[in-house]
C-alpha positions in Angstrom: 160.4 91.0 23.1 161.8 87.9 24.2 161.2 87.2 28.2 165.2 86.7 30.5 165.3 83.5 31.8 164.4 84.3 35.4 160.7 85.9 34.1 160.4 83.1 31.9 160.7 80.4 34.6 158.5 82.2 36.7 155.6 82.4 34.3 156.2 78.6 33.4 156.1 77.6 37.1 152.5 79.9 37.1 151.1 78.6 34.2 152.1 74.8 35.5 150.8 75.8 38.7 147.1 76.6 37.5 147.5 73.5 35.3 147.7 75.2 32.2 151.2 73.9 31.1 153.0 70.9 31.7 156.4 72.1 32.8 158.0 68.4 33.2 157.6 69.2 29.6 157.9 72.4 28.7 161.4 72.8 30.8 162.2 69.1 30.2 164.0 68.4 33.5 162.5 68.3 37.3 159.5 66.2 38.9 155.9 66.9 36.8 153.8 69.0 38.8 150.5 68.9 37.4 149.6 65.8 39.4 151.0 64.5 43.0 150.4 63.6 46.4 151.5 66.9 48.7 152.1 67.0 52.4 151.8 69.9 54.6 155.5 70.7 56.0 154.4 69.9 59.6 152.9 66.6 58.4 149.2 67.0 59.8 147.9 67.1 56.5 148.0 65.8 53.4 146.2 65.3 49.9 146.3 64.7 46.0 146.3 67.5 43.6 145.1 66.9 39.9 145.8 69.5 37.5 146.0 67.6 34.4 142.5 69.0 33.6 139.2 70.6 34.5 137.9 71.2 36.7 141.0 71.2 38.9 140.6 68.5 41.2 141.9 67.9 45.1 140.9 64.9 47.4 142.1 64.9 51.4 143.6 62.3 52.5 141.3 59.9 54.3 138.2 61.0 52.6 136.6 60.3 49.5 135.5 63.2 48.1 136.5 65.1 45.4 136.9 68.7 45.1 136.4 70.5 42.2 138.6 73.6 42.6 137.8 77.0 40.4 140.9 79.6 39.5 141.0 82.5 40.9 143.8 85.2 40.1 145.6 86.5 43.2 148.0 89.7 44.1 151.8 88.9 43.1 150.8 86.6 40.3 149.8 84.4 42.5 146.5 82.4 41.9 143.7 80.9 44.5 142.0 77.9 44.4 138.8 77.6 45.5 135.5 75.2 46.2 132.0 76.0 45.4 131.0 77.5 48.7 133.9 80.3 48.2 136.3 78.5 50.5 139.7 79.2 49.6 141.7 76.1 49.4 144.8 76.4 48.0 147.3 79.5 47.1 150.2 79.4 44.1 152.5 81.9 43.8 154.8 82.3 40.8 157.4 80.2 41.6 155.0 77.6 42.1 154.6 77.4 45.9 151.9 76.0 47.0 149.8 77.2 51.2 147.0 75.2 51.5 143.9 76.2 53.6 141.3 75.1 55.8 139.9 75.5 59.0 143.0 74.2 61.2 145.2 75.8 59.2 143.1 79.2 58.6 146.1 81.6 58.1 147.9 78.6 55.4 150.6 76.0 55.8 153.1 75.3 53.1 153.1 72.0 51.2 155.1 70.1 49.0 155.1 67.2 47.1 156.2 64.1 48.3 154.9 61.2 46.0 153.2 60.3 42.9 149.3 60.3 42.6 147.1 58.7 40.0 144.4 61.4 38.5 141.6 61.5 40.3 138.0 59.8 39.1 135.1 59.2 41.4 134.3 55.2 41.4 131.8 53.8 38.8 128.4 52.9 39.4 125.5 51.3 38.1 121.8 52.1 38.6 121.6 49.1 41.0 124.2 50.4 43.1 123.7 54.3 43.1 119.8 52.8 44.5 121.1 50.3 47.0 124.0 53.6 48.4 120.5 55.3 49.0 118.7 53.3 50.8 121.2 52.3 52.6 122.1 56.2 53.7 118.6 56.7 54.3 118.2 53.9 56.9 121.5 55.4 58.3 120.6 59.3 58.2 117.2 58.0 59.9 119.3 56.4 62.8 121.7 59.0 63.6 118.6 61.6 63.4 116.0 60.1 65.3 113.6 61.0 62.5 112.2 58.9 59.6 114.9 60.2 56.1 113.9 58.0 52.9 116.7 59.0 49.3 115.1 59.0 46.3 117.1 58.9 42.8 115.0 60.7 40.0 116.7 60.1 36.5 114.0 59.4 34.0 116.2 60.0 31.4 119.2 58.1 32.0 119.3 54.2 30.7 120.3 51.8 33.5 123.9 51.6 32.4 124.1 55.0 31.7 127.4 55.9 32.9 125.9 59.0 34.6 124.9 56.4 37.4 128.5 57.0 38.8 127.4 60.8 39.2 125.0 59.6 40.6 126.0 57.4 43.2 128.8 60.1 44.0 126.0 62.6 45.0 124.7 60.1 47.1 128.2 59.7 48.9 128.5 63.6 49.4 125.0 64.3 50.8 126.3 61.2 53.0 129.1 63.2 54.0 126.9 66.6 54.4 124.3 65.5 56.7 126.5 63.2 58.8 127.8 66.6 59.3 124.6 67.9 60.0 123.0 65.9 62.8 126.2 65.1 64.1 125.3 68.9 66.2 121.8 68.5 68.6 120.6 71.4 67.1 121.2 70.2 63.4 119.9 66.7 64.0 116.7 68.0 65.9 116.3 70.0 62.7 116.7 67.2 60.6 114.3 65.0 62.2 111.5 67.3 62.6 111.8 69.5 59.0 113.4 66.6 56.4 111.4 63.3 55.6 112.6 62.7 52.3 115.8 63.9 50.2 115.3 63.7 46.3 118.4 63.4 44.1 117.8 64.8 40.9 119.4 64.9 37.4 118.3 68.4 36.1 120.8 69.4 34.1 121.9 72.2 37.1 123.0 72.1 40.3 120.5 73.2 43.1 119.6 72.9 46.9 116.4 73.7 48.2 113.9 72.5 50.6 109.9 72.0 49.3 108.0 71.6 52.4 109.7 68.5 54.2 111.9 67.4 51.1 115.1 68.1 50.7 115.8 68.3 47.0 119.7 68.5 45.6 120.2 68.7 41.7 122.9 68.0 39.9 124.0 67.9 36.5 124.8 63.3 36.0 126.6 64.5 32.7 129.1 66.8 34.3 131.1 64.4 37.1 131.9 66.4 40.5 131.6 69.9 39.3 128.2 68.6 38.6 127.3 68.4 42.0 127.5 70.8 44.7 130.6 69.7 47.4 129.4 68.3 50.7 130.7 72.1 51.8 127.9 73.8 49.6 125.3 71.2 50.9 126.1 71.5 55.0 126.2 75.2 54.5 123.2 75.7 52.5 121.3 73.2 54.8 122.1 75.3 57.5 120.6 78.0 56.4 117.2 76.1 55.0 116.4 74.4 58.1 
């Protein structure tokens, strides 16, 4: 049964909206849409969308973290973004619409695109560095909490220019993020100072947050870049309820 022309647009601008189709290609004419920079319609926020694989990947403007986005389906054949802590992000409806989400704009704001983006790939690391981004955190982390934080790296398995050092090193950024979060509140950073001593990044293979007596341990999966690592979302919330 062959589809009319307005049904098969719409399921073009779907499947391009969940990044399954190219439709620059598939229909030939119009801007591609798999990758771009999009701007909220009120201009307060803005951020690049990369859909040219997966995991489907978003990064805020101004920060440099990396969102890996799951797909969810939605009611109209519509379908939801979303990041690992079940925060919805983003909504596309069949005409390819996109409302982003977040808490200023909890209810959505439209967005469109407004310039070209290059895909999205955390920055590349060595061994040396993904150590020295530890250390350095930790002497930070033990500042702004008034407590004593050392950052371990354990990676027995990975060579020294393994290029899971990147993953690495990227972990380190988002715990960064995460507990700069965290004892930015009194009642986070008094928690910090008195229960964490030590955080251990570790490549098991999984991702994982728990606390073993005053050690904060994340795990991550070097292999798998930033789904391989829980967002700084999943981290501030599950610290939150550890401590």
């Amino acid at each position: 049964m062959r589809l009319s022309l307005h049904r098969r647009g719409a399921l073009l601008a779907l499947l391009g909206a969940a990044g399954l189709v190219n439709i620059g290609d598939a229909a030939e004419t119009g801007p591609p849409l798999r990758i771009g920079h999009y701007s909220s319609v009120n201009g307060l926020a803005g951020f690049v969308l990369d859909r040219l694989g997966t995991p489907i990947k978003l990064r805020l403007d101004g920060s440099e973290e990396i969102w890996a986005l799951a797909v969810v389906p939605a009611p109209l054949n519509a379908v939801s973004l979303k990041r690992d802590d079940g925060s919805y992000v983003l909504r596309i409806d069949d005409r390819g619409n996109i409302t982003f989400f977040d808490a200023t704009f909890f209810n959505g704001v439209k967005v469109v695109r407004d310039q070209d983006a290059q895909s999205l790939a955390i920055a590349t690391a060595t061994r040396s560095k993904a150590e020295d981004a530890a250390a350095n955190l930790g002497k930070e982390l033990t500042r702004l909490s008034g407590g004593n934080v050392t950052i371990s790296l354990d990676a027995p398995v990975l060579a020294p220019d393994a290029d899971a050092w990147s993953a690495i090193a990227d972990a380190v950024a988002i715990v960064g993020i995460s507990l700069k979060e965290v004892v930015a509140d009194a009642l986070g950073r008094e928690a910090v100072a008195k229960k964490v001593k030590r955080i251990l990044i570790r490549d098991s293979g999984q991702v994982a947050i728990k606390l073993v007596g005053q050690m904060l341990v994340v795990e991550i999966a070097a292999d798998k870049p930033i789904n391989g690592r829980p967002s700084s979302g999943l981290l501030t919330s599950t610290i939150g309820k550890l401590l």
